[in-house]
VOGU-3710 file (C-alpha; in Angstrom, 3 decimals, decimal comma):
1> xxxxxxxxxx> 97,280/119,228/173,055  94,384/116,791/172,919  92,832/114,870/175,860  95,107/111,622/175,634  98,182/113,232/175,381  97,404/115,570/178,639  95,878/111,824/179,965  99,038/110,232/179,848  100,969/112,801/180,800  99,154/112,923/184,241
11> xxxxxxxxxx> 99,679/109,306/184,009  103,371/109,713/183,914  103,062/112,403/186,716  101,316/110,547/188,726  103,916/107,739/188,114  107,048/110,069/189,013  104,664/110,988/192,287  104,352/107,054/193,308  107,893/106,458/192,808  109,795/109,192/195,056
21> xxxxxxxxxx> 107,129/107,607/197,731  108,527/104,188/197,421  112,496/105,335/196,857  113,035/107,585/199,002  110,746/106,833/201,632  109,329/103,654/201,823  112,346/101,310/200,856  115,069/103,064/202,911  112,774/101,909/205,881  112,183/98,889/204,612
31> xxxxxxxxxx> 107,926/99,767/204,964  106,580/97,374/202,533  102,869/97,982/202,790  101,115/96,162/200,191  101,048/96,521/196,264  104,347/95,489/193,966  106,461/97,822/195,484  105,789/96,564/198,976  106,545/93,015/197,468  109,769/94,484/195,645
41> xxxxxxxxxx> 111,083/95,561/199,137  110,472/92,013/200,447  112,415/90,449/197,555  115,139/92,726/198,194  116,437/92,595/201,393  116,738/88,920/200,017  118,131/89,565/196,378  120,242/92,286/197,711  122,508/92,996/194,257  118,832/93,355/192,370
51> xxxxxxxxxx> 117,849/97,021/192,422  114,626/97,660/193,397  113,251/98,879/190,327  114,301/95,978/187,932  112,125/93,874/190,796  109,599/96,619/190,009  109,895/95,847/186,598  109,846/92,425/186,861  107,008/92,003/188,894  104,870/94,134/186,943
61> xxxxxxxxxx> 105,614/91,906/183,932  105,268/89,230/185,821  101,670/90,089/186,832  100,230/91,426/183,127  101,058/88,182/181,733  98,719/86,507/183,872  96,454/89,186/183,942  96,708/88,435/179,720  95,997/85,209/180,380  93,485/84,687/183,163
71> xxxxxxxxxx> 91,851/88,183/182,121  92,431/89,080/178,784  93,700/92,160/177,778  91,260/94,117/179,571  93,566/96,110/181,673  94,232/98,530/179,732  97,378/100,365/177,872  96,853/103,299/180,584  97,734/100,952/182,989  100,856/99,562/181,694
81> xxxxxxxxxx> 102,066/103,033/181,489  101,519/103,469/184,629  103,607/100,427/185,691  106,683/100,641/183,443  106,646/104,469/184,168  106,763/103,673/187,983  109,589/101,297/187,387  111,422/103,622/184,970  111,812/106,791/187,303  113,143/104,306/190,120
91> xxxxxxxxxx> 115,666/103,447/187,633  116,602/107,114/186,979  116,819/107,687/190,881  119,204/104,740/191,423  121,183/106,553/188,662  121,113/109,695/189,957  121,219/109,400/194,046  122,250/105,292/194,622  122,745/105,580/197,876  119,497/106,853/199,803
101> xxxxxxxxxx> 119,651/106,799/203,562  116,259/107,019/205,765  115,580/110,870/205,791  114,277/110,299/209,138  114,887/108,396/212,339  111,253/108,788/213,403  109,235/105,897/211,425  106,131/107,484/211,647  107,299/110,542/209,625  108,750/108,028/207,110
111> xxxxxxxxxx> 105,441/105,856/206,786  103,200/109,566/206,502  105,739/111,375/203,544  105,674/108,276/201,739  102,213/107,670/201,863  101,655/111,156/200,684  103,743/111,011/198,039  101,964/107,329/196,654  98,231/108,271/197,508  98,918/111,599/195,641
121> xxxxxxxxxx> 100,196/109,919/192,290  97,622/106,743/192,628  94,846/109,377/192,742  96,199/110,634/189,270  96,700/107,393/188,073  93,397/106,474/188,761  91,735/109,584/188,107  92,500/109,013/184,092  90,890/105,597/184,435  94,301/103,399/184,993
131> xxxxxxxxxx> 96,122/101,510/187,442  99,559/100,838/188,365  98,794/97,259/187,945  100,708/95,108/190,132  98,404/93,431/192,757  95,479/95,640/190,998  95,182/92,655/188,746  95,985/89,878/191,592  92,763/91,438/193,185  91,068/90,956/189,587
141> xxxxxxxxxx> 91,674/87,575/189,337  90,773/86,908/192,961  87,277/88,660/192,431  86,898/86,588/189,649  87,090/82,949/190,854  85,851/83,673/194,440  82,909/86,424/193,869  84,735/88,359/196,914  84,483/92,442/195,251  87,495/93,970/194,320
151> xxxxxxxxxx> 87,965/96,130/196,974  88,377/93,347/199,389  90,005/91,497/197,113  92,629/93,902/196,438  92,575/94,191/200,865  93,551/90,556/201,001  96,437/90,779/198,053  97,984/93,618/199,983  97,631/91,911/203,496  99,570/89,251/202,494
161> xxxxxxxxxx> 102,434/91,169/201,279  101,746/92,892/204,523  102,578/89,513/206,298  105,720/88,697/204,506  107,216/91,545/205,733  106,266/90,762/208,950  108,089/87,057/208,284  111,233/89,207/206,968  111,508/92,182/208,873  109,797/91,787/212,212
171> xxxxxxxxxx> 106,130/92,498/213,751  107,361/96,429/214,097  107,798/96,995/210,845  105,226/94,992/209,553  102,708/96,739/211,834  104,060/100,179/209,857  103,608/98,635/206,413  99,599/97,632/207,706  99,609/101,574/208,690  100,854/103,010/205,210
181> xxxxxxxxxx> 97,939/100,302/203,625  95,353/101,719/205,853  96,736/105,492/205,325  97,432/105,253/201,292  93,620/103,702/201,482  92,369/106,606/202,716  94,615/109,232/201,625  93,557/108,586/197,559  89,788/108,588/198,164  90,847/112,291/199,841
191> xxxxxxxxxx> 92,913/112,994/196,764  90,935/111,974/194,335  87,776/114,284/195,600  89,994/116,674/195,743  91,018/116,719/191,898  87,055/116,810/190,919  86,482/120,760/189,906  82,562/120,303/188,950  80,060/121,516/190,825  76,564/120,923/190,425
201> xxxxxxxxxx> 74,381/124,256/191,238  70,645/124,653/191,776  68,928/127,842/191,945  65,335/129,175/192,688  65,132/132,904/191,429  62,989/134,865/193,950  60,963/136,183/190,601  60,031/134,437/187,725  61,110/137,750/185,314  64,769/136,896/186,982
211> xxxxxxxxxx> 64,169/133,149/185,862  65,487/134,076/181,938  68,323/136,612/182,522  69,806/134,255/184,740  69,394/131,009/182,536  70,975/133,279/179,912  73,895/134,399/181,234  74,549/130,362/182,330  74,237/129,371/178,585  75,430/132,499/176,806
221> xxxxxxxxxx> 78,662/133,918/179,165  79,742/130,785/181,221  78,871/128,904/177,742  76,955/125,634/180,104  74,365/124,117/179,876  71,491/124,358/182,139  67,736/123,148/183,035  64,532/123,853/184,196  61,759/122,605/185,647  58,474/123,068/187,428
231> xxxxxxxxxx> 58,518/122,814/191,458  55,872/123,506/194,012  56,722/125,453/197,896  55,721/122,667/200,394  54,964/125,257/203,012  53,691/128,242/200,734  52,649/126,070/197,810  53,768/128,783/195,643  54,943/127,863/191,836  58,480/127,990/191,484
241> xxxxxxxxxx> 61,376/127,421/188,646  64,114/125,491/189,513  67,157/126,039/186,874  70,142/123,433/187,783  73,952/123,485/185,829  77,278/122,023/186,428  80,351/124,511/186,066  83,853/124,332/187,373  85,164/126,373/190,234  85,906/129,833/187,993
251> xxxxxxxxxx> 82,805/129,696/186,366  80,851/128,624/189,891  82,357/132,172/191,565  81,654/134,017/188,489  77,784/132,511/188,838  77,112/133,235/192,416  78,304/136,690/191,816  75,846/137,393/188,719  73,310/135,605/191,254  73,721/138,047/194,138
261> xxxxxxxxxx> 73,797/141,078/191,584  70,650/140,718/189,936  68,623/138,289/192,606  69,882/138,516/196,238  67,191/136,561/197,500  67,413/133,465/195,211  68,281/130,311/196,984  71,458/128,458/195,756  72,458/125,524/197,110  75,871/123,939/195,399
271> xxxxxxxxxx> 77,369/120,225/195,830  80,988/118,935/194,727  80,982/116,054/191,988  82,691/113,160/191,603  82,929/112,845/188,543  80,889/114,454/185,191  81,200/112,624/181,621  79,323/114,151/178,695  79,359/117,147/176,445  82,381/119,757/177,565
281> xxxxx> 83,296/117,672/180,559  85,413/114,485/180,764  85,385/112,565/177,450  84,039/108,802/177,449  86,824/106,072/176,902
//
């Protein structure tokens, strides 16, 4: 299976993930805290024949026509995916379970499960590079004409959804739907440090005849690449070799155990990436 096809698969995962959050959690409690979906609630309790997800739909179109023509049509295929698979699964639920009742009386429990759900499928979403569109591109074009960056931009798009529900369904539930912004916020930076694997290792052998056997076994069994370079002890002033890699977790525990065999007094220090493009790691789009 190549590297698109697993993309948009996760795409579409991601997708189904965002979805349940809004259908079965979100909307029964009327929580409509920011984004398309948010603004899909709004428009509901007003259009009340309209399911939700042909306003999902709707919307969505809606919004990549003038992202098309204020933008271009920079925003991606990935993104549109994204979008029409969102709306699509809603569909399928409607289908399948039409009536949904809150699966809670306690709001709070509500606003958390939801936001689980939709932080945990936007961190897919945007870990393969795309969007779910919506206010995504509303943020865009705000960026653009007012210099504002898009992360505030996208802040103020949500916001105001935020404040139409408080104009349709009271201060209490609007407070909620602030909440779920603030929690969904934070909730997909968590996620999406979470999905990174990478790790980037350093290590200073304790003897310089360790310095090859280990560099070997980086290039030769975990099959990574690896430098080295020239470093200098600022309290002993003693030469050393520094050889740094990046591997993923199984090849990381595989390392430090080859480390500890043949050198257990090398240092090793290890961070977590973000993110790692290049040869063997995540392919440039």
């Amino acid at each position: 299976m190549n590297h698109q096809v697993k993309s948009y698969m996760k795409i579409i995962l991601g997708s189904i993930a965002v979805a349940v959050g809004i259908y079965f959690f979100w909307a029964p409690a009327q929580f409509a805290a920011g984004g398309i979906s948010g603004l899909a609630i709004v428009l509901q309790s007003i259009l009340t024949q309209v399911p939700i997800s042909v306003l999902v739909f709707c919307l969505d179109i809606l919004m990549f026509i003038i992202g098309f023509v204020v933008l271009g049509a920079g925003f991606g295929v990935k993104s549109i995916t994204s979008s029409l698979s969102i709306a699509l699964t809603m569909r399928i639920f409607e289908y399948v379970v039409p009536e949904v009742a809150m699966l809670s009386q306690d709001h709070l429990v509500i606003l958390i499960f939801g936001a689980l759900f939709i932080a945990f499928g936007q961190a897919i979403i945007f870990n393969q590079e795309a969007s779910s569109g919506g206010t995504d591109i509303i943020a865009k074009i705000i960026s653009k004409y007012t210099h504002i960056n898009i992360a505030t931009s996208l802040l103020i798009a949500d916001m105001v959804v935020v404040l139409l529900a408080i104009s349709q369904f009271g201060i209490e539930k609007g407070l909620y739907a602030a909440l779920g912004v603030l929690i969904t916020t934070t909730l997909i930076d968590y996620f999406i440090s979470g999905f990174s694997v990478e790790k980037y290792v350093v290590i200073i052998p304790s003897e310089e005849k360790l310095i090859q056997p280990i560099t070997a076994y980086i290039l030769d069994k975990l099959e990574r690449g690896a430098t080295k370079y020239d470093a200098e002890g600022a309290y002993s002033n003693n030469r050393k070799t520094v050889i740094t890699t990046v591997v993923d977790r199984r090849q990381f525990v595989m390392l430090k155990e080859y480390v500890s065999e043949v050198d257990e007094n090398a240092f090793v220090t290890v961070q977590n990436l973000h993110e790692v493009m290049g040869e063997g790691f995540k392919v440039k789009s």
